[in-house]
NUPA-41093 format. One line per 8 residues: their letters; for each residue x, y, z of N, C-alpha, C, O, CB. Coordinates in steps of 0.2 Angstrom, whole numbers, padded with zeros to 4 digits. Glycine has a CB too. Layout:
REM residues N
A> X,Y,Z,X,Y,Z,X,Y,Z,X,Y,Z,X,Y,Z ~ ...
***
This chain:
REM residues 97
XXXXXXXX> 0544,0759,0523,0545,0753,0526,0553,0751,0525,0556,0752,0520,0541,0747,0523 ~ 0556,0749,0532,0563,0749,0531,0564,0742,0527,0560,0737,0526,0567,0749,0539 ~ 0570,0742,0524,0572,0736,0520,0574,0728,0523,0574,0728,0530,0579,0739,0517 ~ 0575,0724,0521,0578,0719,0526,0584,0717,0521,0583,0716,0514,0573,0713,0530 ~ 0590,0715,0527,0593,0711,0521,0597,0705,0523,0597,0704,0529,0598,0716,0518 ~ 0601,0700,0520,0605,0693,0522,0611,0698,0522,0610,0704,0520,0606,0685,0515 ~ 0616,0696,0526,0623,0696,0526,0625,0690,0528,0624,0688,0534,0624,0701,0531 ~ 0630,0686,0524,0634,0681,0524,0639,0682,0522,0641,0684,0517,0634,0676,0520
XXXXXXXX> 0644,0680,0529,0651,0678,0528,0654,0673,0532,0655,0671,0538,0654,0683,0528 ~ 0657,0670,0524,0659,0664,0523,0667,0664,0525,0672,0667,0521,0658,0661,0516 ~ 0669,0659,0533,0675,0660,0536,0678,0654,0533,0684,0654,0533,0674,0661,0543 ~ 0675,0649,0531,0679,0642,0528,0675,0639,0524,0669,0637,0526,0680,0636,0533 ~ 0677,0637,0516,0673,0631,0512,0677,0627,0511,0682,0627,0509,0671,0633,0505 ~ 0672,0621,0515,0677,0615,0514,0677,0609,0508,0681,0605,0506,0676,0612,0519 ~ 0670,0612,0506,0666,0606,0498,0665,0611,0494,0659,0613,0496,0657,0600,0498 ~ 0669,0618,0488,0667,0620,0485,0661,0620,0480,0658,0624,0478,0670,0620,0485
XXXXXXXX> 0660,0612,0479,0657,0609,0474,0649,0609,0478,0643,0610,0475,0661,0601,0471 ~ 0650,0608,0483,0643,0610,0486,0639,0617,0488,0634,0619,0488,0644,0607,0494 ~ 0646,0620,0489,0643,0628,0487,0641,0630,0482,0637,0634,0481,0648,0633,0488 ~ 0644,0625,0476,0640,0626,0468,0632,0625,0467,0628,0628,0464,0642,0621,0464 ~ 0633,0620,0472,0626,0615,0470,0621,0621,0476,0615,0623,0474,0626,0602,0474 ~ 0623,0623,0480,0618,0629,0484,0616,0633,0480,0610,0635,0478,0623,0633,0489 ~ 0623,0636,0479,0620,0643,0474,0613,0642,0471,0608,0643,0473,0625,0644,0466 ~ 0616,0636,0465,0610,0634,0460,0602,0634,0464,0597,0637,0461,0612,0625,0457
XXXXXXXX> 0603,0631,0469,0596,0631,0473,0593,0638,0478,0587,0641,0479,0597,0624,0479 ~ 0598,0639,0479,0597,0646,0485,0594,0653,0479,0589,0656,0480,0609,0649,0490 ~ 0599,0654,0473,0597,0659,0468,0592,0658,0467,0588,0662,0471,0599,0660,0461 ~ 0587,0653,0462,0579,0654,0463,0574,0654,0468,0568,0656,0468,0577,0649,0460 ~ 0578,0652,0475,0573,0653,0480,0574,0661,0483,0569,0664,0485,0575,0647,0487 ~ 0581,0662,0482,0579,0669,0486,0576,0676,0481,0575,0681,0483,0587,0671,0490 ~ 0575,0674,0474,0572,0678,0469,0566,0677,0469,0564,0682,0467,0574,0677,0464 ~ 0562,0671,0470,0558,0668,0471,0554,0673,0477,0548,0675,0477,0560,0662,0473
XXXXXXXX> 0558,0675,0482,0558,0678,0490,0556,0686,0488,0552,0690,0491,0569,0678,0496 ~ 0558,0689,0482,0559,0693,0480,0567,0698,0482,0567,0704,0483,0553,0696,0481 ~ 0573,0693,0483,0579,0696,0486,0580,0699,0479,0575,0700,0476,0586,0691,0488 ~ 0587,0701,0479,0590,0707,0474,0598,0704,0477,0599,0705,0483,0587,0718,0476 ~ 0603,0700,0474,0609,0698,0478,0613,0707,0474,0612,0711,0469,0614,0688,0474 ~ 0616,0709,0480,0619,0714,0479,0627,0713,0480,0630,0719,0480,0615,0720,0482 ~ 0630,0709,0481,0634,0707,0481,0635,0698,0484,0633,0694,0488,0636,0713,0485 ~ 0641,0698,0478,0640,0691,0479,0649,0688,0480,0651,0685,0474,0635,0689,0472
XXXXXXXX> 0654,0687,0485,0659,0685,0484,0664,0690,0479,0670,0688,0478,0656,0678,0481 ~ 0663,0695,0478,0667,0700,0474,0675,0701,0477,0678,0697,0481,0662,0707,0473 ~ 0676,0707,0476,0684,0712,0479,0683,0713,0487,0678,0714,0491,0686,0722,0473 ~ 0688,0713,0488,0686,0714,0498,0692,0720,0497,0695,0722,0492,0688,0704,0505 ~ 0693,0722,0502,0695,0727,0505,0696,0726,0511,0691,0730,0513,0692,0732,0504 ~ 0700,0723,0517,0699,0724,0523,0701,0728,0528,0707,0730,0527,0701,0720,0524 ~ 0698,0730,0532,0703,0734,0538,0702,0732,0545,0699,0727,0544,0702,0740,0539 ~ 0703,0733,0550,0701,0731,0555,0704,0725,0557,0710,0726,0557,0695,0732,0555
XXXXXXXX> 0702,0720,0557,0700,0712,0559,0705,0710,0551,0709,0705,0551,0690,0710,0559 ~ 0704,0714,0545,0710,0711,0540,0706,0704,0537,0709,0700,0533,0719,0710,0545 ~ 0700,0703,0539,0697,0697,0534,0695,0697,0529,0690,0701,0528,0694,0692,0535 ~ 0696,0694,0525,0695,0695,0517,0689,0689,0515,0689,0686,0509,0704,0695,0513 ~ 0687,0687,0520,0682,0681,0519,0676,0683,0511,0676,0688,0508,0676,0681,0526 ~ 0673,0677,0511,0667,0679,0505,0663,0683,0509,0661,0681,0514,0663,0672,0502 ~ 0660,0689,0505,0654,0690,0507,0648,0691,0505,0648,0695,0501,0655,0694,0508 ~ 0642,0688,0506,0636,0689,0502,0630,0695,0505,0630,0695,0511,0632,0683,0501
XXXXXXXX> 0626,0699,0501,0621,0706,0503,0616,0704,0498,0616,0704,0492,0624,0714,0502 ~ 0613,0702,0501,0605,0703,0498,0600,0708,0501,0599,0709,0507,0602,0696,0499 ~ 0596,0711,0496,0591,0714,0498,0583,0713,0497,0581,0713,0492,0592,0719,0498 ~ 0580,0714,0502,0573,0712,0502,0569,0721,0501,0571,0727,0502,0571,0707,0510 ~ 0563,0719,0499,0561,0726,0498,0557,0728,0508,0555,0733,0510,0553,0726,0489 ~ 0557,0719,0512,0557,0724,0521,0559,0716,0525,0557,0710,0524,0545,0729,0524 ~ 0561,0718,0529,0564,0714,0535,0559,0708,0535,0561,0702,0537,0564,0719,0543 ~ 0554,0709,0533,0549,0703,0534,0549,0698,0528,0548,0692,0527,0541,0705,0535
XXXXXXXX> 0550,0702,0524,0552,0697,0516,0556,0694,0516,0557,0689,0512,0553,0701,0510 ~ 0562,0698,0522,0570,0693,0521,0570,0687,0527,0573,0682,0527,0580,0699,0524 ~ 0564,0690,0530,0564,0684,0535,0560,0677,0533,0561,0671,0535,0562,0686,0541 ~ 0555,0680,0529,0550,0673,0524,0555,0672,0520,0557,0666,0521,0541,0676,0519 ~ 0558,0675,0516,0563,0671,0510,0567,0666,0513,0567,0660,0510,0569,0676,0505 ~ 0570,0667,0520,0575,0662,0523,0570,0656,0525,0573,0651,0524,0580,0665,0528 ~ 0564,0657,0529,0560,0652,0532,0555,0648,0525,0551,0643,0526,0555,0655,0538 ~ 0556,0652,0518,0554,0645,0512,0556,0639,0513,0561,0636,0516,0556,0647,0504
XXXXXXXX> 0551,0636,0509,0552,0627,0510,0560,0628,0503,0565,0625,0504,0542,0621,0505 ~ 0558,0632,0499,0566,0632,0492,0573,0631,0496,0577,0627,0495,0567,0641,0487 ~ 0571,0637,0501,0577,0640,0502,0578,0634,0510,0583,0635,0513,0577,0649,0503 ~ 0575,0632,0511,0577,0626,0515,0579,0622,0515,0580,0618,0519,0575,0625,0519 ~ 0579,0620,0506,0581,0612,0501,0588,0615,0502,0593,0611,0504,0578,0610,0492 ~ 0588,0622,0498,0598,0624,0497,0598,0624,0506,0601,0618,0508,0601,0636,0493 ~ 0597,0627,0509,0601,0623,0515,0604,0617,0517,0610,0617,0518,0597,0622,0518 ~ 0601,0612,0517,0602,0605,0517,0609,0606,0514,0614,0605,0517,0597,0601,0512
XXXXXXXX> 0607,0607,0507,0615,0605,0501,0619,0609,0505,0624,0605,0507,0615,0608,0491 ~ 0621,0616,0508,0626,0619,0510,0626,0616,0521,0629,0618,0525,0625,0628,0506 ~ 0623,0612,0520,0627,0611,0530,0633,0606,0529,0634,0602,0525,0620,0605,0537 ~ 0637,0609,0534,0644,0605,0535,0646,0606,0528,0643,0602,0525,0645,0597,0537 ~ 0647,0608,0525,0652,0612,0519,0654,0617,0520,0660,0617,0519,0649,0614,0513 ~ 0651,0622,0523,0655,0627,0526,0655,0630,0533,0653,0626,0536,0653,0631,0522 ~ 0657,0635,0537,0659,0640,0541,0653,0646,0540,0654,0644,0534,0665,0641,0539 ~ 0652,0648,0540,0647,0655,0538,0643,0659,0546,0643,0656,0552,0638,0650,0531
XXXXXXXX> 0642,0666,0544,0640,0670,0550,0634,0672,0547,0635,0675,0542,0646,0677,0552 ~ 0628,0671,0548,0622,0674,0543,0617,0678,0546,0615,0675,0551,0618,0669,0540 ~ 0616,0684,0545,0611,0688,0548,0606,0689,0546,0606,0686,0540,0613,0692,0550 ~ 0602,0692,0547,0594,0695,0543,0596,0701,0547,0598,0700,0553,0584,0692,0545 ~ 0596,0706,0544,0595,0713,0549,0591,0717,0544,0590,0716,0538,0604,0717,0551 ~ 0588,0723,0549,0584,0729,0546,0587,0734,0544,0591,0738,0548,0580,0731,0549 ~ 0584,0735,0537,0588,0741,0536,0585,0750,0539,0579,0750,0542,0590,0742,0527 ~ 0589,0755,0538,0585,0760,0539,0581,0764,0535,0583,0765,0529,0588,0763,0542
X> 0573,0768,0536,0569,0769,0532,0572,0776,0529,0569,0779,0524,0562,0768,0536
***
């Protein structure tokens, strides 16, 4: 079974302190989900395009787990706290088996 995973990147924070209060809510919901964050905001390296935005990877153990973790009632409280605070590109994609 192929993996599923989040991919976030964060092009603008405008209320860091809300991105705090997210984290706090979003970590138990998406551990909860059974995620794994495998990268969280760390060293960037750019090429291409040259942005050096935040990035987050999370992994699920399959494409359906990442997509139930994101449609929990938890992880749609951290929602709430992080709208209009930031910019963000977020995906669910599949990985390969």
């Amino acid at each position: 079974m192929a993996k599923g995973y989040w991919v976030s990147v964060y092009r603008a924070i405008s209320d860091p302190e809300r991105l705090t209060a997210y984290d706090k809510l979003a970590g138990p919901a998406v551990q909860a989900g059974g995620g794994r964050v495998l990268s969280s905001g760390g060293r960037v390296v750019a090429h291409e395009a040259g942005n050096t935005h935040r990035v987050v990877l999370i992994e699920f153990d399959s494409f359906e787990q990442a997509v139930a973790a994101y449609e929990s009632e938890a992880y749609q409280k951290a929602l709430v706290v992080l709208s209009d605070c930031v910019e963000r590109d977020f995906r669910i994609v599949e990985g390969i088996d």
